[in-house]
C-alpha positions in Angstrom: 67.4 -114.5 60.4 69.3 -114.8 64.3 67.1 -115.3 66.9 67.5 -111.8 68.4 65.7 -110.6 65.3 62.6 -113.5 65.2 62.4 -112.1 69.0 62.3 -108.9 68.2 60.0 -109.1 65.6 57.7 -111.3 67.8 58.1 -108.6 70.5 56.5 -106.3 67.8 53.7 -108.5 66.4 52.7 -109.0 69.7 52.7 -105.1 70.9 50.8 -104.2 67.9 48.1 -106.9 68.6 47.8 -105.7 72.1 47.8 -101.9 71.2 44.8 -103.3 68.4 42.8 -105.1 70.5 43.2 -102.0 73.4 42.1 -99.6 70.6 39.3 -101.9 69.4 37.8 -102.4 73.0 38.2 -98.4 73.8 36.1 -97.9 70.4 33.7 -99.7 71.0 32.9 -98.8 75.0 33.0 -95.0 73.5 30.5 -95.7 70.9 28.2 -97.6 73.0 28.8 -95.1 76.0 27.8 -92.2 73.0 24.7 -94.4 72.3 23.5 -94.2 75.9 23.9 -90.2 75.9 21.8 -89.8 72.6 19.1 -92.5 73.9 18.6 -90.6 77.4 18.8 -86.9 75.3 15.8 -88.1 72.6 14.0 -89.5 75.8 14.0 -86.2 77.3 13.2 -84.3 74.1 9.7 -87.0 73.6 9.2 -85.9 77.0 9.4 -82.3 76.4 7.1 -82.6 73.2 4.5 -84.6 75.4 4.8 -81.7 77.8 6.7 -82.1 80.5 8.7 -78.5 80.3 10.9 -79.6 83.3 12.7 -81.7 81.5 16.6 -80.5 79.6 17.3 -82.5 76.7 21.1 -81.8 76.6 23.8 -83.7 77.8 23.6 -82.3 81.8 20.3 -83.3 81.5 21.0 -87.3 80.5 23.5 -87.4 83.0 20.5 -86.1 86.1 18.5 -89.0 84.5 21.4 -91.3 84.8 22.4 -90.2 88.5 18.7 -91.0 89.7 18.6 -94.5 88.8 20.0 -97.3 90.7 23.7 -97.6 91.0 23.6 -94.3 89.1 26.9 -93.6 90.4 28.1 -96.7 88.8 26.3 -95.7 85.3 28.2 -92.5 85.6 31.4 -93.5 86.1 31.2 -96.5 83.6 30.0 -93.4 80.8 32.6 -91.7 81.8 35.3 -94.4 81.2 33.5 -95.1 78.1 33.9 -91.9 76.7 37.4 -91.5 78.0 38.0 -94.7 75.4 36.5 -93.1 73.0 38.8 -90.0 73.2 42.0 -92.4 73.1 40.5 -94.1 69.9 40.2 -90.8 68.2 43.9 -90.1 69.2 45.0 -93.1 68.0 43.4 -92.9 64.7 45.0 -89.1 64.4 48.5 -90.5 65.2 48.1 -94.0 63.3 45.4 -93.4 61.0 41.9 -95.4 60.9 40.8 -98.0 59.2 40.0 -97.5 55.1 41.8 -96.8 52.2 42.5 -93.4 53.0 42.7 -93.7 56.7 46.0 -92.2 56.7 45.3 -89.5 54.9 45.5 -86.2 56.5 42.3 -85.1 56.2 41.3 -88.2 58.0 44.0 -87.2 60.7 42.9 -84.1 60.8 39.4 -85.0 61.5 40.3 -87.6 64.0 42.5 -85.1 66.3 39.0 -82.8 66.4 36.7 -85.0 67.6 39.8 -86.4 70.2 39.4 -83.1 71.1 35.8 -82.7 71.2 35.1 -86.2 73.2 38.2 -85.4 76.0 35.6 -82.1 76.8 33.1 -84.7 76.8 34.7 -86.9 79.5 35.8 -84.4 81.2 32.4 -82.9 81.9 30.6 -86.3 82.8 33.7 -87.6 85.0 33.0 -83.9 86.8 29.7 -84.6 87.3 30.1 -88.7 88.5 32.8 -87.1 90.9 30.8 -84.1 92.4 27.5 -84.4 90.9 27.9 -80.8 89.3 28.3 -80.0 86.0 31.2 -78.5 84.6 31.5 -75.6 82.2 28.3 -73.3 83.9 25.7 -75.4 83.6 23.0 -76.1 80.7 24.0 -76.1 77.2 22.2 -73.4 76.3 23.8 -71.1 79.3 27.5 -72.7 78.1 26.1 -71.4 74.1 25.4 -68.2 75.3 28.2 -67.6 77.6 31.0 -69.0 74.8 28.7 -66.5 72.1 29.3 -63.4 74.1 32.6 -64.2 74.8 33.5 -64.6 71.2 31.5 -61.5 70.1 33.4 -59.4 72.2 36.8 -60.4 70.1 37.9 -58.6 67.7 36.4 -59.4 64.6 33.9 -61.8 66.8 31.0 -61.1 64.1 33.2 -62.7 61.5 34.1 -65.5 63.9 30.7 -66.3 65.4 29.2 -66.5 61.9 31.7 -68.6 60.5 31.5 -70.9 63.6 27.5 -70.8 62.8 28.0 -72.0 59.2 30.7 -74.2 59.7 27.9 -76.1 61.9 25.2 -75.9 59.8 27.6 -77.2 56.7 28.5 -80.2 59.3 24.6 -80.5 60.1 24.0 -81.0 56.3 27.3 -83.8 55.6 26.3 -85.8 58.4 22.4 -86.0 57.2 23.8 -86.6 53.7 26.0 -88.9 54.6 23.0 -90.8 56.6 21.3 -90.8 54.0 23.2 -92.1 51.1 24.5 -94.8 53.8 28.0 -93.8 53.9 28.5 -95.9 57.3 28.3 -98.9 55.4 32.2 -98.4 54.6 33.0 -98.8 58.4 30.4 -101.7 58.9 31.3 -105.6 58.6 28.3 -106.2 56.7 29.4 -110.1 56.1 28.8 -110.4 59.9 25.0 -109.2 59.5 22.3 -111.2 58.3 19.5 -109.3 55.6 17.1 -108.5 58.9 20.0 -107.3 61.0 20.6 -104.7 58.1 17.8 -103.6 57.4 17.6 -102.9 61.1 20.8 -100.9 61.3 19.6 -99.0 58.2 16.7 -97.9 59.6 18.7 -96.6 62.6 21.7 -95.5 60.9 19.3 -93.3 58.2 16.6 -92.2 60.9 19.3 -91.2 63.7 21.8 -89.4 61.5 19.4 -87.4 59.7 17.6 -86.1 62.8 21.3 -85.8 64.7 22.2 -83.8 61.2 19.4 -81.5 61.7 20.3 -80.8 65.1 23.5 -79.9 64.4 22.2 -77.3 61.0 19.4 -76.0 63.4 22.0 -74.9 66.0 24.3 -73.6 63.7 21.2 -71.4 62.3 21.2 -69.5 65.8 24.3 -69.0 65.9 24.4 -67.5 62.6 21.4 -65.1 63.7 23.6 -64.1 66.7 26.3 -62.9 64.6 24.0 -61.0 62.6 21.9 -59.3 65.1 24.7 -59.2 67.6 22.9 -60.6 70.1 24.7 -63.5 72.2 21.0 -64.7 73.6 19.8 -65.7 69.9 22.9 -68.4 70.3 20.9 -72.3 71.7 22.4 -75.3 73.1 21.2 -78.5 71.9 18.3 -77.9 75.0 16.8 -74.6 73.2 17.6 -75.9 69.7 15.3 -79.0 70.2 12.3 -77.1 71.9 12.2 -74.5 69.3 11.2 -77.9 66.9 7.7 -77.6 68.9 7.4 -74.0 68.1 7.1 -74.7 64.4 4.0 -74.6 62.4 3.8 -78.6 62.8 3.9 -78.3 66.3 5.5 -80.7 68.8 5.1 -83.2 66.1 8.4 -82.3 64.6 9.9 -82.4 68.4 8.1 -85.8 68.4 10.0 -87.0 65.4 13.4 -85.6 65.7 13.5 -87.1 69.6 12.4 -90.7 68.0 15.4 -89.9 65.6 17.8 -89.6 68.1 17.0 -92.6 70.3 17.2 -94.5 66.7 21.0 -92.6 67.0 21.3 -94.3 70.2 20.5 -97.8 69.2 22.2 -97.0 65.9 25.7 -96.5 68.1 25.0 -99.1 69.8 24.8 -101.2 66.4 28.5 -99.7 65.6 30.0 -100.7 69.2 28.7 -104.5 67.6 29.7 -104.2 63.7 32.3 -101.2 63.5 35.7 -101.7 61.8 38.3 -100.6 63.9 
């Protein structure tokens, strides 16, 4: 082999280490910067169940929390970043595949280019609020619900499309509490890097969070089911109205209580992946 070609080659060992270790570090700021979101959200949902009514347990709502503490502005931004790195990680697991035996599948693709898209929205909309201190898109999440809802409804065939939306969330509600619960994340974990306690730990995060995240999810797609049916754009809820109808239930704000706990253990548990993820 000439030396041109050992350079070359070198030349290409060396961009794909950098573009690794770019992807790696922009994976793991997004999932920690996801973990601070859900710990601030299930903070604001205890607080609701304990009965402070002020409080909106959504995304706008974490990121109010977040602006009034010191360097808030700081906080924000970094988020922002964060999940900006998170989006990039996504894209480059939907252009290169992730890491797995399938990763390159393209069902795994396919996957990775929706949530891209999903966590771009998301960076948009707390980068809009770091920068102007207003949220983007109208507001709550349960005004945004309503407002895509009877938009959608008034397509034609909008019925058809709400409802399939609606079960379509409930069906991802239920694969990400199965998945939870059967321990699935342990494919993407270096487990060899963990001691017995620090698993158990994770476990009891990655189980508690992802069930109560996975009910969420089913709960909102529920409404949105019932707004197709009956029509009725206001029967659509954000994650805000989704969570507070938990303390309407015959068990009271106890539920609330419990699916809030679940998703700071969410938090923690992303926090757990920004440590031990493959990437």
């Amino acid at each position: 082999m000439n030396t041109s070609a050992l350079a070359s080659a070198g030349r290409f060992r060396a961009r794909r280490a950098a573009r690794g270790s770019a992807t790696e570090g922009a994976a793991r700021a997004g999932l920690a910067a996801r973990g601070v979101i859900y710990l601030l959200v299930g903070a604001l949902a205890l607080q609701i169940a304990f009965g402070d009514t002020g409080a909106q347990a959504d995304r706008g709502g974490a990121l109010q929390e977040l602006a009034r503490k010191p360097f808030g502005a700081v906080m924000l931004w970094a988020l922002g970043i964060g999940l900006v790195g998170m989006a990039l990680w996504r894209l480059s697991e939907a252009l290169f595949g992730s890491a797995g035996k399938d990763g390159r599948s393209a069902r795994k693709r396919l996957l990775a280019a929706v949530r891209c898209g999903f966590y771009v929205f998301v960076a948009y909309s707390v980068l809009t609020f770091a920068a102007t201190r207003q949220q983007s898109g109208g507001g709550s999440s349960d005004k945004q619900s309503r407002d895509a809802t009877a938009r959608a409804l008034e397509l034609p065939g909008g019925q058809w499309l709400v409802g399939a939306a609606g079960v379509g969330i409930v069906v991802a509600g239920g694969w990400i509490g199965v998945r939870a619960v059967l321990r699935k994340y342990h494919d993407h974990l270096r487990l060899d890097r963990m001691s017995r306690r620090t698993r158990q730990a994770v476990d009891v995060t990655g189980v508690g969070g992802g069930t109560a995240r996975g009910l969420v999810f089913a709960a909102a797609g529920v409404f949105a089911v019932r707004a197709a049916v009956d029509y009725e754009p206001d029967q659509a809820k954000g994650l805000d109205d989704t969570l507070r109808t938990f303390a309407d239930t015959p068990l009271g704000p106890w539920l609330l209580v419990c699916v809030a706990a679940g998703l700071v253990l969410f938090g923690l548990f992303s926090f757990a992946l920004a440590r031990w993820r493959r990437v």
